[in-house]
N, C-alpha and C positions, 0 to 999 in steps of 0.2 A: 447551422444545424446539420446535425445526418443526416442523409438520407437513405446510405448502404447500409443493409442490418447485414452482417454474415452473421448466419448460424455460432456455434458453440460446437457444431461437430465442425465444421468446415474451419472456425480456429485451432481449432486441438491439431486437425490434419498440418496446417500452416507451423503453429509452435514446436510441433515432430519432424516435420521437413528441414527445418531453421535451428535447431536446438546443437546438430555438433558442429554447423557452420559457425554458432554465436560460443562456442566452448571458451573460446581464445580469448575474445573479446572481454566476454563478461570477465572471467577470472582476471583480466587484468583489473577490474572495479575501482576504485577511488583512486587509484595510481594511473592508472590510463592519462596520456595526455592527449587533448580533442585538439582538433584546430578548428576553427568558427568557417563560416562562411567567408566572413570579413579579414581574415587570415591570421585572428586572435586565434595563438597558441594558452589552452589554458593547463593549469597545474591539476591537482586530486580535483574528479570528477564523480557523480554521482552513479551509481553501479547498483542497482537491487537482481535479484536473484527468481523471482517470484515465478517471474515467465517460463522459465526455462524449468524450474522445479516443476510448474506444473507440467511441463512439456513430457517431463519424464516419466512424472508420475499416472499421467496419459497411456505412456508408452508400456508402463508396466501393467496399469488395469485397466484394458479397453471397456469396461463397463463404466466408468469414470466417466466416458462424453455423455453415455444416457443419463445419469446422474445429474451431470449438470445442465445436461437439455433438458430436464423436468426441473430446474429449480432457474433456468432463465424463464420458461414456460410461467411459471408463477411469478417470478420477478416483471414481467412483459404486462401478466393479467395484472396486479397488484399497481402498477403504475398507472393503466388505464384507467383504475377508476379512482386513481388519486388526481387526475386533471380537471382543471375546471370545465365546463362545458365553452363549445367555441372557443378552445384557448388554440387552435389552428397546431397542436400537436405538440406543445411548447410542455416543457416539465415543471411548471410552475406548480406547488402543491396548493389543491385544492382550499387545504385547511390543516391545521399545527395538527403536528404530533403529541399526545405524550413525552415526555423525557423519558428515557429508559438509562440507566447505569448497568454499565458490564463492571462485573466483578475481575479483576485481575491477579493474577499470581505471577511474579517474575522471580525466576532460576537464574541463578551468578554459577558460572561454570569457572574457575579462575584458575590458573597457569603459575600467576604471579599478583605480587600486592596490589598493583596498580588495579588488574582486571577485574579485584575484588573489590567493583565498586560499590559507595558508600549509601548507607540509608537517603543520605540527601539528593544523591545524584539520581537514585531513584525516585525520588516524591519528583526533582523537578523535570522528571517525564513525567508522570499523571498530571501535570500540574500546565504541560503544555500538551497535551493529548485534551483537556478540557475544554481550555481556551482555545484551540483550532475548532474543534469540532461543535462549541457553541459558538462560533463565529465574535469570542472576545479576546483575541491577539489584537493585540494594540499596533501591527502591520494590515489589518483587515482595512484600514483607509487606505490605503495604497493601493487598491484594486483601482484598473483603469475606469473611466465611468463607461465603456465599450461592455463589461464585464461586470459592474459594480450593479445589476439588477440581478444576475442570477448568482452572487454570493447567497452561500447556504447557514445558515445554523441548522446543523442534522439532528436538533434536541438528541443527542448522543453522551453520555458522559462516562466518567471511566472513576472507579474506586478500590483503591490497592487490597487486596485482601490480606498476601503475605508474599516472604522472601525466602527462599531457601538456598544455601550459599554450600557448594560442592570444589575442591580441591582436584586437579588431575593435572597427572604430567604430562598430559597431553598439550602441543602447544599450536596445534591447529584440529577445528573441525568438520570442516570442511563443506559441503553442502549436499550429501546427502542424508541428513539428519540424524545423523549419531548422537548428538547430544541432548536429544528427546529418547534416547534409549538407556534404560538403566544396562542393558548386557551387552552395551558397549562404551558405559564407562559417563555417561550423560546422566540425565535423571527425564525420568518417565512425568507428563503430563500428569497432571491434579484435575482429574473432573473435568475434561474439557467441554461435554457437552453444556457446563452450565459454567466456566470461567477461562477468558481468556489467559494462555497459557503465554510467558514471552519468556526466550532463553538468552542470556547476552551470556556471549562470549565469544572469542576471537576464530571467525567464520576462514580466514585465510584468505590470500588474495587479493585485498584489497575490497572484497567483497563486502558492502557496508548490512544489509540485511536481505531479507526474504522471506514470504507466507506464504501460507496454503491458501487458497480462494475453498471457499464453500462444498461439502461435498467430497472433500478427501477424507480417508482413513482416520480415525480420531485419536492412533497410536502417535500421527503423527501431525499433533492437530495444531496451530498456535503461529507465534511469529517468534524469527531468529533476526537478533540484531549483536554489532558487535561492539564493544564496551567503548571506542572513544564515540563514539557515533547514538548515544542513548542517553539523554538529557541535556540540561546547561550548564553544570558547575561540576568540579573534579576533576574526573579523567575525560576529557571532551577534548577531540582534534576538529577546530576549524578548516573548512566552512563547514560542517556539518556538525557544529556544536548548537545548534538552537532548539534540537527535538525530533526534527522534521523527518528525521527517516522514519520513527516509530511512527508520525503520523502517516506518511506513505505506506509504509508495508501492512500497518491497519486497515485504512482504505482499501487493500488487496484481501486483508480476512474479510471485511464486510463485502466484496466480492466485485471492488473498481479494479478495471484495467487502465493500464498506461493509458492517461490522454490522448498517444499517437494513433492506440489501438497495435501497436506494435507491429506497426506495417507499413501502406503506401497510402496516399491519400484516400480510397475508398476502401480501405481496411480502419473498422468502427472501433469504438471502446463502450457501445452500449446505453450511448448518453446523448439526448437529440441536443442540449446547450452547452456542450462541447464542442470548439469548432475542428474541422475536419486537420487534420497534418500529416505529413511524410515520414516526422523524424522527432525524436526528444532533442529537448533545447538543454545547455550545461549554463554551469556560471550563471551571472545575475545579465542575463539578454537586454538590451532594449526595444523599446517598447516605440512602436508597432516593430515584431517580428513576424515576418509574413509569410505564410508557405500554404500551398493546394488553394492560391486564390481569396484566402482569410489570414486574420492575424490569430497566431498563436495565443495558448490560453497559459503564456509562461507562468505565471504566477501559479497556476494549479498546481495543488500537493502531490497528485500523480504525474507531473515532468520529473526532469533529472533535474532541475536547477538547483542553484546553492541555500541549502536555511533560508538564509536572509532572502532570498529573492522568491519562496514561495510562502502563500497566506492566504489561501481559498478553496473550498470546495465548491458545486456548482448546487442547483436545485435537483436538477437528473442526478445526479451521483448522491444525494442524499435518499432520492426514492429508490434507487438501487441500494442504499445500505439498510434503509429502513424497511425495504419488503422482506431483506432475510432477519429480520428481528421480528417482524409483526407471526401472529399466531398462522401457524401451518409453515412457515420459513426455515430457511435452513439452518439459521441458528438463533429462532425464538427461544430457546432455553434457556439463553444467555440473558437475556431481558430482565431486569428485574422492576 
């Protein structure tokens, strides 16, 4: 369990401080080779963007930490009284949610034929953005029994609205969100405040996706993922052909942080049945992998590990997606 909360201002200050040390790093994304502790060299590794986007977009509107310190402030209240009474501080929910379905719209930005993936490849994202997020992936047995009580169903579901498919010569987009801009050659969000917006198309660098957490600008509001990296069937580059990135960088719109908290061991991600870590884990880890004194929660959707080796959200990360859905949240509109 946690027990260091930092602030939301005291992270933005950390993610601004860290943002052009990590420039290198990150841009190398799925191409990067890790070496393990154990002296496993491994190949394309997991690389999201999220952090660092937000770090920038911090940096550009400092009213942006107040923002989100008023919507952890409710996120913090909203969980309190989802606990059961003497539950000694545990995020076990009280009592079920409602289902709620977000509406989705995803933008094909394509280069070339391949990037202009297929209606199928699209259904079979919604189709495992479901199955994660009601806790029915048929890898949800694999949870260690260490972790197998605080697997989540976040009664969350997701239903395609439409597709709209855009041609450019452009053949990278880099990541600071040009292709959510029509006057730069992208296409402008659809109603975000009432439908998640998701853009695939080829981010550059290896860089597999990235979102905005809650409370950023709605010009640039959604998640960017890029085409081999979005479904199971198609144009799908292994290991990260099973979905999982969409289900990561969603978890960042409903407003989880990295598992590690993106830091050192008393650097939080806002989740008490989370356990504490140093460092994201790559590849499919063995289990018990152990760091700050606890085993790792490798299998959670917010490490870096491979598809196959993640299939869990937590109880805390569900009340943290669910208080910005629930009414006064920062994205109740999205609820239906």
């Amino acid at each position: 369990m946690k027990k260091f909360i930092l602030s939301v201002a005291a992270l933005a200050t950390i993610l601004i401080s860290c943002s052009k040390e990590e420039v290198v790093s990150t841009q190398e994304g799925a191409d990067q080779e890790i070496v393990l502790d154990n002296g496993e060299q491994l190949g394309k590794t997991r690389k999201c963007f999220a952090a660092e986007n937000l770090a920038s977009q911090l940096a550009q509107n400092p009213k942006l930490a107040l923002t989100m310190e008023t919507i952890e402030a409710k996120t913090k209240s909203f969980i309190q009284t989802k606990r059961p009474p003497n539950s000694g501080g545990g995020d076990e929910p009280s009592s079920d949610f409602p289902v709620v379905t977000i509406p989705v719209y995803v933008h094909v930005i394509y280069n070339n034929s391949q990037e202009n993936i297929s209606d199928a490849q699209i259904n079979s994202q919604i189709a495992v953005l479901n199955k994660d997020f009601r806790l029915t992936n048929g890898d949800a047995s694999l949870v260690p029994s260490e972790f197998s009580g605080n697997a989540a169903d976040t009664q969350i579901q997701f239903s395609l609205t439409g597709i709209t498919r855009k041609f450019s010569t452009r053949a990278e987009w880099g990541t600071r969100d040009d292709m959510k801009k029509s006057s730069q050659g992208g296409v402008d969000p659809i109603d975000p405040a009432n439908y998640l917006n998701i853009w695939i198309c080829n981010i550059g660098g290896g860089i597999l996706g990235y979102a905005q957490f809650p409370g950023g600008s709605a010009t640039t509001d959604g998640v960017v993922i890029a085409a081999p990296y979005f479904g199971t069937e198609g144009y799908v580059s292994a290991p990260f052909d099973l979905g999982r990135t969409a289900t990561h960088e969603v978890g960042h719109y409903l407003n989880l942080r990295h598992i590690w908290g993106d830091g050192r061991c008393r650097q939080d991600d806002f989740v008490n049945d989370t356990p504490a870590s140093d460092r994201s884990n790559y590849g499919c880890p063995s289990y018990p992998t152990t760091h700050c004194k606890s085993n790792d929660m490798t299998m959670n959707y917010m490490d870096y590990t491979n598809d196959a080796c993640m299939y869990m959200f937590t109880n805390g990360q569900k009340l943290r997606m669910r208080a910005v859905l629930e009414s006064g949240g920062a994205r109740a509109s999205l609820a239906l």
